[in-house]
N, C-alpha and C positions, 0 to 999 in steps of 0.2 A: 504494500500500500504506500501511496506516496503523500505526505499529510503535510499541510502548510500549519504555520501556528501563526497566528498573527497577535503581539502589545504591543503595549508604549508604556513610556517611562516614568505616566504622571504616578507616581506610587508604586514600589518596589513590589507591591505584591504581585499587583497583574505578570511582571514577567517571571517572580518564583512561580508561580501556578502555571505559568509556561513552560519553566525549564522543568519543573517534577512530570510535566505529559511529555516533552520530550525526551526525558531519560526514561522512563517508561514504554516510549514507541519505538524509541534506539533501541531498548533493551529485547523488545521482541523480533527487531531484526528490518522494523520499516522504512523505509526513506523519510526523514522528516526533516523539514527547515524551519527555522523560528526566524522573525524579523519585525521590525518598527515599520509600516505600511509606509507613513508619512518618507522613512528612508527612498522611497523610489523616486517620491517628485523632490525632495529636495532636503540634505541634513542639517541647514539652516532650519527650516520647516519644522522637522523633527524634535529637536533641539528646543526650539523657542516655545513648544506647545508644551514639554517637561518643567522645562525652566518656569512658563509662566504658573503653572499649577502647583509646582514646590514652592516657589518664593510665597504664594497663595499661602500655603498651609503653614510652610514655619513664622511668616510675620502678622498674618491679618486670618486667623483661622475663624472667629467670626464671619469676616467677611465669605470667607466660603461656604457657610453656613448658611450666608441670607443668600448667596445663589442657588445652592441646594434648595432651601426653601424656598424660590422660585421659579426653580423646574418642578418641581410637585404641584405647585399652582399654574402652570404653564399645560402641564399633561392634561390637565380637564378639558382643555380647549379640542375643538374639531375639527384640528389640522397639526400638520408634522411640527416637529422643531428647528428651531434655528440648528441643531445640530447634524440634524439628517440633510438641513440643505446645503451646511459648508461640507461638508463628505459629499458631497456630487462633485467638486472636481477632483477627487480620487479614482474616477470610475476607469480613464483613459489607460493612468498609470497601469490600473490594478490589471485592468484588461491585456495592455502589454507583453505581463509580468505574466499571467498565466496560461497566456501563447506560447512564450518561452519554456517555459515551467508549468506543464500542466498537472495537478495534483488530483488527488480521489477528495478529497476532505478538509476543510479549511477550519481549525479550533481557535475559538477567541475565549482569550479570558479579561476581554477591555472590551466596554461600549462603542468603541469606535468605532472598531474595524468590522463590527457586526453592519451599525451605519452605512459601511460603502460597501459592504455585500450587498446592503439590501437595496438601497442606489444601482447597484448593478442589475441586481436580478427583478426589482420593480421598473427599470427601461428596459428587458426584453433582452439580456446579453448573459450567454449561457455560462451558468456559475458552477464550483463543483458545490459537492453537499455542504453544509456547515452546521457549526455548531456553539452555541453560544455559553460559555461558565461563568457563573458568577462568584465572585468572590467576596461576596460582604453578605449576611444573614439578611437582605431586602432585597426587595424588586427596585431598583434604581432606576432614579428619572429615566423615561423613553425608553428601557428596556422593550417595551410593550409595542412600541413601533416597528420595531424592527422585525425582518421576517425566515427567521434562522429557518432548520430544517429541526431543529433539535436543543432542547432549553436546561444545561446540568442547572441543579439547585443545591443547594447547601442541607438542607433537608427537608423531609414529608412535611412537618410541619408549617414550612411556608408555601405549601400548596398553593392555599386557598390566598394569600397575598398574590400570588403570582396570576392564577386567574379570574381574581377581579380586578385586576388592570388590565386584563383584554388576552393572554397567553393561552393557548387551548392546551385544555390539561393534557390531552393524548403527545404532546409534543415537550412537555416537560418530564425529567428527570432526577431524581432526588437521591446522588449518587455522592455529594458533599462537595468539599474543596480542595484539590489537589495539591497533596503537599511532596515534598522528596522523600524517601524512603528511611532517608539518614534520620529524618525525626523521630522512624517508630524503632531506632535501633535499641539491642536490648544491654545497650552499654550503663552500667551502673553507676551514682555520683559520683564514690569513690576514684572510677577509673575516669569519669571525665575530666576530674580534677587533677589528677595526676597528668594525666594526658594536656592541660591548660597549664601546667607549673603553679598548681595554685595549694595552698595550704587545706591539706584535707579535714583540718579540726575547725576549719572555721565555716560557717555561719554564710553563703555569699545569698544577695537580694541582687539578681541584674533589672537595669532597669532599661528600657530603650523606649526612644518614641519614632517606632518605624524606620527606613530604610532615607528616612529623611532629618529625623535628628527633628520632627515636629510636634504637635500637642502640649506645650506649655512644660517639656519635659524639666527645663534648666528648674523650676521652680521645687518641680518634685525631688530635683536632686538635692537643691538645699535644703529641703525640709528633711530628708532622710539622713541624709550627713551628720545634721544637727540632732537631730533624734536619738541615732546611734552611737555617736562619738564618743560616749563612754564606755561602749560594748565592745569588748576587744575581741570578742567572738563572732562580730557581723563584722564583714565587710560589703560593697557595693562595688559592682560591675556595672560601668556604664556604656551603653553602646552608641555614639554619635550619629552614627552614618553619615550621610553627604552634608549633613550641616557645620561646616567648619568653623567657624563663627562659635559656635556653641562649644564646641570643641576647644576653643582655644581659649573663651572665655573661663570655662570650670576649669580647664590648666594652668591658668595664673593664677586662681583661688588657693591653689593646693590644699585641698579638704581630705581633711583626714580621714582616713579609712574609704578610699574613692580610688577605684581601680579606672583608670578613662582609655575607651577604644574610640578610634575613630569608623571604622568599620571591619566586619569582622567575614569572611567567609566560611567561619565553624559555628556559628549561631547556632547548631541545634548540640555542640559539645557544650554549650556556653549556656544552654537550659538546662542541658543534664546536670551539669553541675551547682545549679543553683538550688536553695531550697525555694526559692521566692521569685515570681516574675513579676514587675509591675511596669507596666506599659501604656500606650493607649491603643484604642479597643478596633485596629487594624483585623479584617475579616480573615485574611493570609495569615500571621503572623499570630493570631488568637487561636486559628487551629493549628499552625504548628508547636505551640507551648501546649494542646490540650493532647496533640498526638505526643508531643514528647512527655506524659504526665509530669505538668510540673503547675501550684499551683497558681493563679492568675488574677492581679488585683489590677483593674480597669482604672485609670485614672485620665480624667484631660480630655475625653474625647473631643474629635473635631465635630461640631455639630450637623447632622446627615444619618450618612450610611452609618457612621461611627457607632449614635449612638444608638441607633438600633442593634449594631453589631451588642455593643455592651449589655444593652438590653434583654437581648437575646442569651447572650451565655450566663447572667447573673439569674435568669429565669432559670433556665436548664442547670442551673447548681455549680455551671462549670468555671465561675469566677465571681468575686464581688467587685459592686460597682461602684469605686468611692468617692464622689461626688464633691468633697471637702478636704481639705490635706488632714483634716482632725481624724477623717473617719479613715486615710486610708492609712497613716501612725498607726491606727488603733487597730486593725485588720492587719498592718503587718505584723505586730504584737503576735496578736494571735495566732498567725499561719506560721510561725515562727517556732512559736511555743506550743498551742495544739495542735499535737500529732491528729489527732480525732477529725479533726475540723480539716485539715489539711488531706488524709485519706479520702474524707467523705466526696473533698472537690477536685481530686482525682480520680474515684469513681464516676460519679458522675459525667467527666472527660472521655473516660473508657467505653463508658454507655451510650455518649452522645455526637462520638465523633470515631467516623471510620478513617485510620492512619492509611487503609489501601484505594480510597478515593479513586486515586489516578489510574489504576489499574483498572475499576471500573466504568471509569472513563472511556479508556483506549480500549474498552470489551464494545463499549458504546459505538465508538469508532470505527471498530470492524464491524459493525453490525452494519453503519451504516454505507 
C-alpha cells in the first residue's frame, strides 16, 4: 500500500500522531510518506502559518481562545469557512503532487489538509481515499465540513458530539489517538532513570507545556520550585521545547531543584521516570502520559480544544484539572504522597486509553 500522511506544525502533536502511523505502516512493510502540504507551494508559506499559530499560543493564549470561540459560533452558519476557502489554492499543488506520487490512502491528523482534500474532491478531481484523526477529545471547528472517506475518534464516547455536528456515524471511528509504541514500553522508573543519569531516590515532577514551551507554563514552574525547595527529595524536570525565550529566562533564575530541557526527543523515558506529570491538557501529549501510566495534573489550559481535552480526562479519572496554582500545590501533594490516589489514576489511564491506537488505525487503512 502506498499511504500519504499529511500535518503541519501549528502544534507538535499533529505530527507525533503522524510519525506513530508512520512507524507503524513502515513497520508492516508499506510505502509511506509524511509531509507539511503547505511545503509544495511554498516553505515560506509553510513556515509562516507555524510560526503565526505558536507565537498565538505562547504570548496571547487568550486571544486564541476568542478565535476558537469564534469558529464555534461561525459553524452554525449555512455556508463553509473562511478556512475551507483559503485551502482552494492548495488544490493545483496537491493535484501535481499526486500525478507524480500517486498513493492508495491519504491520513491526516491536522484540519487542514482534510480542507484541501475536500477542495479537491468537492470540484470533481479524482482523490485517493482519506482519512481524517483527530487528536484532541472534540469535534473541532469545521471538522464537520469536510468530506473524508473515514473519521478516527478518540473515543465511543464522543460519538454522539461528532454526529450532531453533521459526521455520519457509519463513517466515524472510535479507534483513539495514535501514539509511538515507545510510550507503552514496559521499561520500569527505576531503569528510566538510570537510563536519564538521574538520581533514582528522588522524587522527579516533569513539567512541560507542549512541544511549544506554551500555556502559562513559566508561572507553574515558579510556583512549584517554590513549593518544593525544601524537599530534597523532589526535584523538577522541565521540558521547554521551541520556546527559547522561556528557556533562557528560568536559566538565569537558577531555581533550585529545576532540572531545565530545552527539548527533548526521549519524552516518553522522561515520563517513565517521573512520579508526577503536570502539563497543559494537549490531546497528543495527555494520551501519551496516560499510555505511559504516569499520573497527570492539567494545569493552564489554552482555552478551546484544550479544555475540553482536560475536561475530558478529569471526567474519565484519568487526571485532575487544576484550575488554581493552590489546587494544583495541593494535588501535587497528594499524587506525590498517595500511593492510593495515584494507582487509582492510572487505572483509570489503562481502562481508558488504548496505547495500540495506531495499529488500529493502519488495520483501518488497509481496510480501506
Amino acid at each position: 500500500m502506498d499511504a500519504l500522511i499529511l500535518s503541519c506544525g501549528t502544534g507538535g502533536g499533529h505530527n507525533s500522531a503522524g510519525k506513530a502511523l508512520l512507524e507503524e505502516l513502515d513497520r508492516r512493510g508499506h510505502h509511506v510518506t509524511m509531509l507539511n502540504p503547505y511545503n509544495l507551494k511554498s516553505k515560506k508559506l509553510s513556515r509562516g502559518i507555524d510560526r503565526t499559530y505558536i507565537s498565538t499560543v505562547q504570548h496571547m493564549p487568550d486571544a486564541f481562545g476568542a478565535i476558537y470561540k469564534i469558529g464555534n459560533l461561525y459553524r452554525r452558519l449555512p455556508f463553509r469557512s473562511p478556512v475551507y476557502f483559503v485551502n482552494h489554492g492548495m488544490e493545483t499543488v496537491m493535484q501535481e503532487y499526486f500525478e507524480e506520487h500517486p498513493v492508495d490512502i491519504v491520513l491526516m491528523p491536522h484540519l487542514f489538509p482534510a480542507e484541501i482534500m475536500t477542495n479537491m474532491k468537492l470540484h470533481g478531481r479524482n482523490i485517493p481515499k482519506t482519512m481524517f484523526i483527530a487528536t484532541d477529545y472534540a469535534c473541532i471547528p469545521f471538522t464537520e465540513e469536510t468530506a473524508c472517506d473515514a473519521y478516527v475518534i478518540p473515543s465511543p464516547d464522543l460519538t454522539e458530539e461528532f454526529t450532531g455536528k453533521g459526521i455520519p456515524k457509519e463513517k466515524l471511528f472510535p479507534l483513539g489517538i495514535p501514539v509511538s509504541s515507545r510510550f507503552s514500553s514496559d521499561q520500569s522508573r527505576e531503569q528510566a532513570k538510570k537510563h536519564l543519569g538521574l538520581d533514582t531516590e528522588t522524587k522527579y515532577i516533569l513539567a512541560a507545556g507542549g512541544s511549544m514551551g506554551g500555556g502559562r507554563i513559566e508561572q507553574t514552574i515558579l510556583a512549584l520550585s517554590e513549593h518544593f525547595s525544601e524537599q530534597r527529595d523532589v526535584a523538577l524536570l522541565v521540558i521547554c521545547g521551541s520556546n527559547q525565550k522561556l528557556y533562557q529566562r528560568l536559566r538565569e533564575q537558577d531555581l533550585p531543584g529545576v532540572v531545565l530541557l530545552e527539548h527533548t526527543d526521549v519524552m516518553e523515558t522522561y515520563m517513565r521516570a517521573s512520579h508526577l506529570f503536570i502539563t497543559k491538557p494537549g490531546g497528543l501529549s495527555s494520551t501519551e502520559a496516560a499510555a505511559s501510566q504516569v499520573p497527570v495534573i492539567h494545569t493552564a489550559a489554552i482555552p478551546g480544544c484544550e479544555s475540553q481535552n482536560a475536561r475530558y480526562f478529569a471526567s474519565h479519572g484519568m487526571s485532575v484539572w487544576a484550575k488554581t496554582t493552590d489546587e494544583m500545590l495541593r494535588m501535587a501533594d497528594q499524587l506525590l504522597t498517595g500511593d492510593e490516589l495515584a494507582k487509582n489514576m492510572i487505572e483509570c489511564q489503562r481502562r481508558g486509553i488504548d496505547p495500540d491506537a495506531a495499529a488500529h488505525i493502519c488495520d483501518l487503512a488497509e481496510q480501506l
